[in-house]
C-alpha positions as CSV (number, residue, x, y, z in Angstrom):
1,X,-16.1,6.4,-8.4
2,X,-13.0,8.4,-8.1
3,X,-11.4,6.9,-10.9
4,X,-13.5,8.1,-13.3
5,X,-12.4,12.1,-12.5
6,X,-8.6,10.4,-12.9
7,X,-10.1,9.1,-16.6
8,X,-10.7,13.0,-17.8
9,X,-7.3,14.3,-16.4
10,X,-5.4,11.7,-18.5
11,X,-7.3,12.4,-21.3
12,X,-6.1,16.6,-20.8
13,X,-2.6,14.8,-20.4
14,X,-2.6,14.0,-23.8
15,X,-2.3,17.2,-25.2
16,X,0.3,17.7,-23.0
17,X,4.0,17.5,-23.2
18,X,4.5,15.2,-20.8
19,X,7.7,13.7,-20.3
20,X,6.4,10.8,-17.5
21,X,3.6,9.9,-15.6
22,X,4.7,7.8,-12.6
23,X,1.2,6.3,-11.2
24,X,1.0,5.5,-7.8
25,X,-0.6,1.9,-8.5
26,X,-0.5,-1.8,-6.4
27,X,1.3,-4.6,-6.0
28,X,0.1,-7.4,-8.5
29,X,-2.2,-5.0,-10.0
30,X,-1.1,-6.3,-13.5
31,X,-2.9,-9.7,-12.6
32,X,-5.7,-8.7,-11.1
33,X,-8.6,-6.6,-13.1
34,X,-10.6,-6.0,-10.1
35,X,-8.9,-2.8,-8.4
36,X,-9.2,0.5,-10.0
37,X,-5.8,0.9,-10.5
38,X,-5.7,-1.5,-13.1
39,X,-8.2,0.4,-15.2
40,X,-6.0,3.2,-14.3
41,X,-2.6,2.0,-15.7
42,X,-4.5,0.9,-18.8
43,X,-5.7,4.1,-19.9
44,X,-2.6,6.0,-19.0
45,X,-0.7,3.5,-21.7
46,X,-3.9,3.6,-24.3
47,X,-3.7,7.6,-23.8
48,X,0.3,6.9,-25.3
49,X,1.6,8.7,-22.2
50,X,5.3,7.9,-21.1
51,X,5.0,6.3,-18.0
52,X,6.6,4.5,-15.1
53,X,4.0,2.6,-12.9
54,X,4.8,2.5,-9.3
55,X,3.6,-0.7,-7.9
56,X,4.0,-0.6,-3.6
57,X,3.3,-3.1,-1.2
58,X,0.9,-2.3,1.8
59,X,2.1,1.2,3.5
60,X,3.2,1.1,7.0
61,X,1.5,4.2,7.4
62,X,-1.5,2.0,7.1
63,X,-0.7,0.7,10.7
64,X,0.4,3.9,11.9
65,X,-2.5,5.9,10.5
66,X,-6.1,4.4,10.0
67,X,-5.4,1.2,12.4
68,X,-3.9,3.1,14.9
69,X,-7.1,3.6,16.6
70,X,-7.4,-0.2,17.8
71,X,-3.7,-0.6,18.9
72,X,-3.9,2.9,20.9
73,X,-7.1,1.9,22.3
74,X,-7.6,-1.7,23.2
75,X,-3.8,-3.2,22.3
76,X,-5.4,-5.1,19.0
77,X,-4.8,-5.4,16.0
78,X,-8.1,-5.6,14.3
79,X,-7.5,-6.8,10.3
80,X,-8.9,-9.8,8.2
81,X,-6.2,-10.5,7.3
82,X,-5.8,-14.0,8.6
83,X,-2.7,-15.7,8.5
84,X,-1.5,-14.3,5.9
85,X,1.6,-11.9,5.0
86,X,2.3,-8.8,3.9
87,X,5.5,-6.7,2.5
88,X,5.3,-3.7,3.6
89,X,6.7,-0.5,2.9
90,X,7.2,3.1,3.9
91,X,5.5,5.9,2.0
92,X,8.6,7.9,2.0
93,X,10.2,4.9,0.7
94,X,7.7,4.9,-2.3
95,X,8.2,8.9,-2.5
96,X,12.1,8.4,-3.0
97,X,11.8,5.6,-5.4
98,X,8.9,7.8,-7.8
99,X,11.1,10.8,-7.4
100,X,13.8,8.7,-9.0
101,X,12.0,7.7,-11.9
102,X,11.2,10.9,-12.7
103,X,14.6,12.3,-12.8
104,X,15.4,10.0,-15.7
105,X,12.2,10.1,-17.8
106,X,13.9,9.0,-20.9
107,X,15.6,5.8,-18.9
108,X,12.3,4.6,-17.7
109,X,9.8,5.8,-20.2
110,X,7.2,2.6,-20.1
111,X,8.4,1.0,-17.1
112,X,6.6,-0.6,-14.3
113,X,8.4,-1.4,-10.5
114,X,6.7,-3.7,-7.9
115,X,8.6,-2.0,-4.4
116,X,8.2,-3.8,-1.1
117,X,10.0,-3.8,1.9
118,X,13.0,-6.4,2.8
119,X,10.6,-9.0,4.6
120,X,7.3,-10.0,4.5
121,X,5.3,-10.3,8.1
122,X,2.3,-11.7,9.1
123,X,0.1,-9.7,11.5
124,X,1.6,-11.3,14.7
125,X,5.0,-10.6,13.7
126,X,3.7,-7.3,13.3
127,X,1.9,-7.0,17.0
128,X,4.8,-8.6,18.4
129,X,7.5,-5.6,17.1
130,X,5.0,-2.9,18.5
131,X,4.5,-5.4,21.5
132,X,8.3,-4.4,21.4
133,X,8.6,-0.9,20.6
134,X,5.7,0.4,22.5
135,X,6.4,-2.1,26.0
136,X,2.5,-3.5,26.5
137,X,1.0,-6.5,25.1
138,X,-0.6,-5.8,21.4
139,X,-2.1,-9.2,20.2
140,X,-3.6,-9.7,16.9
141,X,-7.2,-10.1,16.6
142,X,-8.3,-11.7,12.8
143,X,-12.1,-10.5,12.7
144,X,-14.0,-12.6,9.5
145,X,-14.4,-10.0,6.6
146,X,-17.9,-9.3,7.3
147,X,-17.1,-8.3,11.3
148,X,-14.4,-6.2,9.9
149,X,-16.6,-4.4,7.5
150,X,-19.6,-4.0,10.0
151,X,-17.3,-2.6,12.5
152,X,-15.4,-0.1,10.3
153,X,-18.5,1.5,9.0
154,X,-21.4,1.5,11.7
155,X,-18.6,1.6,14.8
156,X,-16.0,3.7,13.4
157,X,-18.2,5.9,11.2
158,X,-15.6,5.2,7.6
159,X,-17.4,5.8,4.4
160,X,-18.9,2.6,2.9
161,X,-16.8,2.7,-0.4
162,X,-13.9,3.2,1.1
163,X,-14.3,0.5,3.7
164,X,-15.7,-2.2,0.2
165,X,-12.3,-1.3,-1.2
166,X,-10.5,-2.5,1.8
167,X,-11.9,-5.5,2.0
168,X,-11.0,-6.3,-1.5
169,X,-7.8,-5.6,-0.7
170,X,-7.7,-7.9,2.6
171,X,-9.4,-10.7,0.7
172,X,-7.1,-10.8,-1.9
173,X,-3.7,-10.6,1.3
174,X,-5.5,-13.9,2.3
175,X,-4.9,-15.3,-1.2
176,X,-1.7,-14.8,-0.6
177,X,-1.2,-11.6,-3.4
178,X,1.0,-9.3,-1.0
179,X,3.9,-11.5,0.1
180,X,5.7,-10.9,-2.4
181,X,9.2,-9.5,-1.9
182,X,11.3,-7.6,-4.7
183,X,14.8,-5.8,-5.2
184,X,13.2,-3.5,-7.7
185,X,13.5,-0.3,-4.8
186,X,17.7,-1.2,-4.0
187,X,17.6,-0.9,-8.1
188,X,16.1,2.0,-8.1
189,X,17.8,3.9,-5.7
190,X,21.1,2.0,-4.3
191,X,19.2,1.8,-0.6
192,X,17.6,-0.8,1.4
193,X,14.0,-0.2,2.6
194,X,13.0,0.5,6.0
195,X,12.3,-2.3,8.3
196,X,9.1,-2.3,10.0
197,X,10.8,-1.9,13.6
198,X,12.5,1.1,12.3
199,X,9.3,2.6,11.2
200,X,7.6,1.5,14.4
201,X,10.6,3.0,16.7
202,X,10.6,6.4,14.4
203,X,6.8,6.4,14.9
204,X,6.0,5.4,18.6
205,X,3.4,8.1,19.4
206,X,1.0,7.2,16.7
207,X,0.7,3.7,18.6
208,X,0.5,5.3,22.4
């Protein structure tokens, strides 16, 4: 697993003088053992690093990117998901607020932020504002887990351990773990988070 290479680069940190470490981690991460990104954040604080954990919500660049393929291709959304909702949040979003912890290493030396976008959407809401952007009809289709795995690997040719990891990930948006919505990024950095219209508008050819 890839963690473990991250395991021997904190351990060089150490004899480092590091002034922060701000870790790219997960929303709810804190609760939930299961992701490698917990294990991660526990052995950069066991290693007595400063740190500032970075905690996002779902990128938008995962609709714009790895998804893309069903929405350019048959006008679907295709995540197992179910009902469920997400808060999500642009990658340069989660650039500006990391770049702002580590401007002021000594104001958040062992601190932890949970940044999400301004609302939290379910998967319709999402087809129906690239229904809107893009001017056809994209519907969202909620494949079971098991279609969605199958599909990813043996039709779209995705390594196996990434696709296992995703599937954690959807699982646990059905329990309801990434609705969450904080004020932690205004705190950080005195702006309000993109909408997901905005990012959609700004990136209209990755969906045509």
């Amino acid at each position: 697993m890839i963690y473990t290479h991250l395991f021997k680069f904190i351990q060089a940190m150490k004899d480092k003088d590091i002034r922060l470490v701000s870790f790219l981690s997960l929303m709810g991460v804190e609760k939930n053992p299961f992701p490698p990104h917990h294990k991660i954040e526990k052995q950069i604080e066991e290693a007595g690093i400063p740190y500032a954990h970075v905690r996002p919500g779902f990128f938008m660049q995962n609709i714009s990117g790895i998804h893309s393929v069903e929405i350019r291709d048959r006008d679907e959304i295709f995540i197992p998901a179910g009902k469920s909702k997400t808060s999500f949040i642009d990658t340069a979003d989660i650039g500006l607020a990391a770049a702002t912890l580590l401007h002021n290493p000594i104001k958040f030396k062992h601190t932890a932020h949970t940044i999400t976008g301004k609302e939290a959407l379910n998967y319709s809401q999402i087809a129906a504002i690239l229904s809107e952007v893009t001017g056809r009809t994209i519907t969202y289709v909620s494949p079971s887990l098991f279609h969605y795995r199958h599909y990813y690997i043996k039709r779209r040719g995705l390594p196996k351990d990434y696709v296992n990891v995703t599937v954690a990930l959807y699982l646990m948006t059905r329990l309801g773990t990434a609705k969450a919505v904080t004020n932690d990024f205004y705190h950080l950095t005195k702006k309000y988070p993109r909408t997901f219209k905005e990012f959609a508008i700004e990136n209209i050819n990755c969906f045509r």
